[in-house]
VOZALO-211893 format. One record per residue (C-alpha): x, y, z. Coordinates in steps of 0.25 Angstrom, whole numbers, padded with zeros to 4 digits, always signed. Example, Ala and Ser with C-alpha at 12.3 -4.5 7.8 and 13.67 -1.06 7.14 Angstrom:
BEGIN
+0049-0018+0031+0055-0004+0029
! end
This chain:
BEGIN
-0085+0295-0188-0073+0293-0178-0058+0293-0184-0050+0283-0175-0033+0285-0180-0027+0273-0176-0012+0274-0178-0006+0286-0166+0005+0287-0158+0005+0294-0146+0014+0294-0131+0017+0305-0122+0030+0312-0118+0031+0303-0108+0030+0288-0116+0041+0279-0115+0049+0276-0127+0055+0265-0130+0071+0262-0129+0078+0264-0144+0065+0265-0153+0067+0267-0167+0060+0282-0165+0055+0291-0154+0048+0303-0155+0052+0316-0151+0039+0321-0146+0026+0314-0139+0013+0314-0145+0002+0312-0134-0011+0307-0137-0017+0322-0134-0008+0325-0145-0016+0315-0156-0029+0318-0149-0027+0333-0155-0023+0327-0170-0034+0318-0170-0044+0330-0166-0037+0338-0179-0042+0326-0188-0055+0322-0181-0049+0309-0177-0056+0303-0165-0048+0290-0159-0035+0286-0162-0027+0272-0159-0013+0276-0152-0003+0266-0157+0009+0265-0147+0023+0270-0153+0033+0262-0155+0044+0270-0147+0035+0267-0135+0035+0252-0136+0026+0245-0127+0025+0257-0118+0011+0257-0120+0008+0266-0109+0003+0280-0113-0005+0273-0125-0014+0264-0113-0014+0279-0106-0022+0285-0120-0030+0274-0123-0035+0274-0108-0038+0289-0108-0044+0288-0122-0051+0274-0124-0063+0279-0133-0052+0286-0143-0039+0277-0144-0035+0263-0145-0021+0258-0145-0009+0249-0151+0002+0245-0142+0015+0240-0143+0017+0228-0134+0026+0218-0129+0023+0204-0137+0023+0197-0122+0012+0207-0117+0004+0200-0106-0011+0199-0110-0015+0206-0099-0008+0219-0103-0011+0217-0117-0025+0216-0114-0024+0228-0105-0021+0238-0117-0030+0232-0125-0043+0235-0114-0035+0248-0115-0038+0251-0131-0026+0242-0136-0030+0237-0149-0016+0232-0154-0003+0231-0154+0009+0237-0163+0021+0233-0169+0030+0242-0176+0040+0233-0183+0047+0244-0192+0060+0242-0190+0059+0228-0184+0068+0219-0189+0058+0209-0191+0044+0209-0192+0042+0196-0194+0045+0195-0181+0031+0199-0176+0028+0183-0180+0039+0175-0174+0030+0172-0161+0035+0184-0151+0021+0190-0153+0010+0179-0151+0006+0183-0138+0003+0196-0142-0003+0191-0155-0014+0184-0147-0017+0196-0137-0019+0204-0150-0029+0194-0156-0034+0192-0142-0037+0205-0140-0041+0209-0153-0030+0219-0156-0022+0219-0168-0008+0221-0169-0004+0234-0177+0011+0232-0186+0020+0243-0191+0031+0236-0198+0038+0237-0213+0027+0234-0224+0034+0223-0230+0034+0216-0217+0018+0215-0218+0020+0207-0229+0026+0195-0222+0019+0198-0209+0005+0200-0214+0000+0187-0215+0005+0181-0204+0000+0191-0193-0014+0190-0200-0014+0174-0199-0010+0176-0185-0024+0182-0182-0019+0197-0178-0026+0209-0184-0014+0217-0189-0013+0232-0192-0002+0236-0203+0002+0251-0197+0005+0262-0209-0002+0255-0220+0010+0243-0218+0021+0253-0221+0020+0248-0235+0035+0250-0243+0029+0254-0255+0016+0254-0265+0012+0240-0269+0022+0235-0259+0018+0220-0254+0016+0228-0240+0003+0232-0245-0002+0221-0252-0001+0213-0241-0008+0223-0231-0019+0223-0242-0020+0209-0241-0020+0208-0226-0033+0219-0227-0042+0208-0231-0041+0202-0218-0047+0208-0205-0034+0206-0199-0027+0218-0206-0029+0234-0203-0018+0246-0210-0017+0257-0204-0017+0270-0214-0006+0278-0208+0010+0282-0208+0010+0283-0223+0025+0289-0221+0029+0278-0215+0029+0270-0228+0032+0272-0242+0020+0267-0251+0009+0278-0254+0000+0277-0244-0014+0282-0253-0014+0269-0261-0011+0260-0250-0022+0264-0244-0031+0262-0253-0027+0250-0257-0028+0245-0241-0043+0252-0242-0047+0246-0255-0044+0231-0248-0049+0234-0235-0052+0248-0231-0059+0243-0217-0044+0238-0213-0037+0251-0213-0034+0260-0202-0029+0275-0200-0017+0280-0192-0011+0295-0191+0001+0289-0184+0001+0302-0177+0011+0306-0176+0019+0302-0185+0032+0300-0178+0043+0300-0188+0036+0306-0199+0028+0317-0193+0031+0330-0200+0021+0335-0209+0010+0324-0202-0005+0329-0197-0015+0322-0192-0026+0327-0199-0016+0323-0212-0016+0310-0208-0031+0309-0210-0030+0315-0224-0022+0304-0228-0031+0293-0225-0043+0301-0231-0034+0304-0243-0030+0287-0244-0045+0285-0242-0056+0293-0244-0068+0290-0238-0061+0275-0233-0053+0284-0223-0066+0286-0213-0068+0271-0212-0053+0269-0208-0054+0280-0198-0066+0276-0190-0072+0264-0194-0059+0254-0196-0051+0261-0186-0064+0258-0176-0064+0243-0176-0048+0240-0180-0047+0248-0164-0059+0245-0159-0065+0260-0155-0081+0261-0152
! end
């Protein structure tokens, strides 16, 4: 069977940060770098997702993607006024969609107020989705209107729920009976609920709608973090669900033969 993570980050010594970001590494984590962590786990392909100190410097992510094209796919960051041209360039390139990180945004609401509906339609154009990290309470007021807005949406780190039984999960559990709605399974430190029971509740709804991120390398929360130990903990959330999220859903949400 072949295991596809589809939440890294990688960029090179050489990648362009962005003026006053909320963090910068101190280090670089190339993609030879993840390569050598997915060996030590029998993970095959991988979804590089671009950071967030980059911005929309997208450059060494198209590099990776057009030197691996059978292993990775990517999600970029864009500019809302991308020209279709370019936008349909990355996604001939292995672009399956794009991100928002809204932690820290004042509003998230924003994302609705009519700035992004050109890139809305190039996503459902193109069949991409568009991937969202933003505060969990956020999803509850957001939800709803991106689905009815025709986008296939992907909650990053489960929805960063606030707490266990919060409305942030009850609404994601909700949105899983639409084929509109994937979670991604991963940054369990960067939220306070219990991850085990969230994800079982997310499987027991829709376990064909979940996905699997390391978030190699866990920038901001790295010490004590493997590879190999992110694995164990979706095996540990999900038994024997864990090998239809790994190849199967993660197959079709990205599109990989």
């Amino acid at each position: 069977m072949t295991y596809i993570d589809t939440h890294t980050h990688v960029w090179s010594a050489f990648s362009p940060f962005v003026q006053n970001p909320r963090y910068t590494p101190a280090y670089t984590k190339t993609m030879a770098m993840l390569f050598s962590e997915m060996e030590s786990a029998q993970v095959d392909k991988a979804v590089l997702v671009q950071p967030s100190y980059l911005g929309t410097d997208n450059q060494y992510l198209l590099s990776m993607l057009e030197l691996w094209p059978e292993r990775l796919r990517g999600v970029a960051v864009v500019e809302p006024t991308i020209e279709e041209d370019a936008f349909r360039k990355m996604v001939e390139a292995g672009v399956k969609g794009v991100r928002f990180n809204l932690v820290g945004h004042p509003n998230p609401a924003d994302i609705l107020n009519g700035a992004n509906d050109h890139l809305f339609s190039l996503l459902k154009r193109y069949d991409c989705h568009l991937e969202i990290q933003m505060p969990g309470q956020s999803w509850v007021k957001l939800l709803e209107p991106l689905l009815a807005r025709g986008l296939t949406v992907v909650a990053d780190h489960f929805g960063l729920p606030e707490k266990n039984g919060c409305a942030t999960i009850d609404v994601l559990d909700a949105g899983l009976k639409s084929d509109q709605l994937w979670i991604k399974l991963s940054g369990p430190y960067r939220f306070k609920a219990d991850p085990a029971p969230v994800a079982a509740r997310f499987a027991a709804t829709a376990l064909d709608r979940l996905l699997w991120g390391s978030d190699f390398p866990w920038t901001q929360h790295e010490a004590g973090r493997t590879y190999t130990g992110s694995v164990t903990l979706l095996r540990d959330w999900l038994g024997d669900g864990a090998d239809q999220v790994l190849g199967e859903n993660a197959t079709k949400c990205f599109n990989f033969d």
